[in-house]
C-alpha positions in Angstrom: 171.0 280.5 135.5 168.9 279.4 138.6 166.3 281.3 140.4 163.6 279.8 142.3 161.4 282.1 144.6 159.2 280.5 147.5 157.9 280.7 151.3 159.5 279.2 154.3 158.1 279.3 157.7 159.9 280.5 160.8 157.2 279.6 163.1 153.9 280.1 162.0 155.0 283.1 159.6 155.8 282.8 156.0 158.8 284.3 155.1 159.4 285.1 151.2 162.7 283.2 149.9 164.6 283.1 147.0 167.3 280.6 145.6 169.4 281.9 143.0 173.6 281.8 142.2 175.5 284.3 143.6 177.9 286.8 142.1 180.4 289.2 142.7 178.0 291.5 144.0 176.8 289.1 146.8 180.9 288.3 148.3 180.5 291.1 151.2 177.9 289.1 152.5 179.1 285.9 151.5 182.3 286.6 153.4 180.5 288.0 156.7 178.2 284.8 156.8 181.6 282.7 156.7 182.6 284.6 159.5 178.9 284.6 161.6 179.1 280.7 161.0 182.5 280.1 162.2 184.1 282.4 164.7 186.9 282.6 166.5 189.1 280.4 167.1 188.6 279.0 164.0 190.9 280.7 161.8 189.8 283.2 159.4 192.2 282.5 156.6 190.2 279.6 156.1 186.9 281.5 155.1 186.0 282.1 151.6 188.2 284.7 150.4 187.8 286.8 147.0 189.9 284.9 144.7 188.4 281.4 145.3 184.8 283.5 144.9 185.6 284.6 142.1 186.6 281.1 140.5 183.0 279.4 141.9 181.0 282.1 139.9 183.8 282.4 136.7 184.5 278.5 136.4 181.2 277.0 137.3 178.2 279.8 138.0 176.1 276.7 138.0 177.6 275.2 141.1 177.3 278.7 143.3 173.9 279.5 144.9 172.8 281.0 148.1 169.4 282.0 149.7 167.8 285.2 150.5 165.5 285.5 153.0 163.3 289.1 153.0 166.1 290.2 150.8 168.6 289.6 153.1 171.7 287.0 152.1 171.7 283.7 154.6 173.3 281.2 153.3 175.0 279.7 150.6 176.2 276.7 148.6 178.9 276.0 146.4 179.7 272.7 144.1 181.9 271.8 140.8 181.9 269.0 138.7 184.3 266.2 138.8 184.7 262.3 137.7 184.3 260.1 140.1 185.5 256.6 140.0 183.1 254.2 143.3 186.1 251.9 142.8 188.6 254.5 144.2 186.2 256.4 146.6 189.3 257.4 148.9 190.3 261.1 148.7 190.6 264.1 150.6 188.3 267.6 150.6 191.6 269.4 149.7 192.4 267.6 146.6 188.6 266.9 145.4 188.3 270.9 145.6 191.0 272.0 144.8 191.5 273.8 149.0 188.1 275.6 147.4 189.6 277.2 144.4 188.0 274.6 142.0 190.7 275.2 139.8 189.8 271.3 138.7 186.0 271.6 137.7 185.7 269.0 134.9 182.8 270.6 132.6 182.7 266.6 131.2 182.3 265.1 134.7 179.7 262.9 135.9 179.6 263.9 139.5 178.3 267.0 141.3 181.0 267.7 144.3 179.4 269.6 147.1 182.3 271.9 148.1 180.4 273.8 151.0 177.6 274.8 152.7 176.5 277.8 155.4 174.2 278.9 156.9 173.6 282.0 158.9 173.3 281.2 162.5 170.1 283.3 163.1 168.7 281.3 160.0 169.1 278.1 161.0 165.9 276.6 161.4 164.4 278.1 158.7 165.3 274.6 157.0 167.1 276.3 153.7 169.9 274.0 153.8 167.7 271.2 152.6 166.5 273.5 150.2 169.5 274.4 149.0 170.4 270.7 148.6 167.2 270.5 146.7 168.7 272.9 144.2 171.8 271.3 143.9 169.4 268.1 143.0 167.7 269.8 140.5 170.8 270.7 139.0 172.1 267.0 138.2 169.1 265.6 137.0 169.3 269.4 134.3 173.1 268.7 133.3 172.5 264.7 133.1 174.8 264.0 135.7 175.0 260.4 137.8 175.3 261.7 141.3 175.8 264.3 144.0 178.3 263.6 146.0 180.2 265.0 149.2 182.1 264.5 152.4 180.0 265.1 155.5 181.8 265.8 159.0 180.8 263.7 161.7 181.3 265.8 164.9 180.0 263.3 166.7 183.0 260.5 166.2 185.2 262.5 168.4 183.2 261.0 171.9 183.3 257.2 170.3 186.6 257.2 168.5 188.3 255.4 171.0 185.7 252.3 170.4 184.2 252.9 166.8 186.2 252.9 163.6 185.0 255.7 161.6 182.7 253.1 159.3 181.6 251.4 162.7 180.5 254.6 163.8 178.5 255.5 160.7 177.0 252.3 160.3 175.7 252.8 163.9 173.9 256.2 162.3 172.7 254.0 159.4 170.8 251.8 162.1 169.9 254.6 164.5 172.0 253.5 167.1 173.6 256.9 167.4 172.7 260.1 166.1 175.4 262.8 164.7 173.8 266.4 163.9 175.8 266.6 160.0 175.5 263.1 159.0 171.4 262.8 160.2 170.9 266.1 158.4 172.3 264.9 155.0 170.1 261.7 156.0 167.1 263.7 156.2 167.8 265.9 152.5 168.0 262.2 150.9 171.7 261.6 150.8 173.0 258.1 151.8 176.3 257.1 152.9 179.1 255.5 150.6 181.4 255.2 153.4 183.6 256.7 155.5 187.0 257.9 154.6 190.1 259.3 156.8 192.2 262.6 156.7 189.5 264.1 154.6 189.6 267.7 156.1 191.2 269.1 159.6 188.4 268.7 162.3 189.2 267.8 165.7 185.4 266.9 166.4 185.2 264.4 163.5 189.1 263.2 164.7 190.0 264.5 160.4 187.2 262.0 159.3 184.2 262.1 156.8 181.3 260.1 155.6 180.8 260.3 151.6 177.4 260.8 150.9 175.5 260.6 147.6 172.5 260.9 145.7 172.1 259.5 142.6 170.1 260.6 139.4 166.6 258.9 139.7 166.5 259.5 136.1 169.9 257.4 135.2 170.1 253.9 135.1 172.5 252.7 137.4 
């Protein structure tokens, strides 16, 4: 199991952190950060709920860690392992998770599927997602895998939809042309785009698109 203790800094201050999987124990919390992170009106049958919990730290413990910060739960993130064919990219965040339950976690797979991240919003610039993401690095080079993969939203489509495909608009991130606050984040934790795929998850922002974004095993040959 993985446990990694260090500082962060919110400001000038150090503030004691800890990265570690979550269990049972920690669902309360994981359950109430779901719901600080996205509030009404989005709806909260779509926040974790106790049964597809249960399945992240039964099925794949490896793939469910979170952060403390003082002791106190902030965030978490949760993956499972799946093979992934780059001929066939296409899919949606549904089917690749199984809607979260990750039912489908291929122990033999050669891909590490991000299925979620959150982050409290009082934490948020405390820079743990990228830490987290660091983690979940660490993690395919220790089980051999090829790649990290996942779909990133792109919030930002929705005001240049009605002129940008959804691979023009990334490509216009790829060359700095335009910013978009998920896509430049997974930029800046070192994963690059695959491309981007339609009806990947319900997000009016992101008009129900995605970019894939990877990062492959330094350590495999490719």
């Amino acid at each position: 199991m993985y446990r990694k203790e260090l500082y962060v800094l919110d400001g000038d201050k150090p503030r004691r952190a800890v990265i570690r999987n979550y269990t049972q124990s920690d669902f309360f919390e994981l359950i109430q950060i779901q719901a600080e992170s996205f509030p009404p009106p989005y709806p909260s049958e779509q926040w974790w709920n106790q049964e597809q919990l249960t399945n992240h730290v039964t099925l794949f413990p490896e793939g469910a860690i979170c952060v403390e910060i003082d002791g106190v739960l902030a965030g978490s993130m949760t993956a499972l392992m799946v093979s992934f064919d780059p001929a066939h990219p296409e899919h949606s965040w549904g089917e690749v998770t199984d809607e979260g339950y990750i039912r489908n976690h291929n122990p033999h797979g050669d891909t590490l599927y991000i299925v979620d991240l959150c982050i409290r919003p009082r934490h948020r610039k405390l820079g743990l997602g990228q830490l987290m993401m660091q983690a979940m690095y660490e993690l395919v080079v220790h089980k051999g895998l090829k790649r990290l993969l996942g779909g990133g939203r792109m919030p930002g489509y929705g005001r240049h939809a009605d002129t940008l495909t959804p691979q023009q608009y990334l490509e216009k991130i790829v060359s700095g042309e335009l910013k978009d606050p998920v896509i430049s984040f997974l930029m800046r934790c070192g994963r690059t785009p695959v491309q981007a795929v339609s009806n990947y998850l319900e997000d009016k922002e992101s008009h129900n698109c995605a970019a894939l974004m990877e990062w492959k095993n330094p350590f495999q040959n490719h």
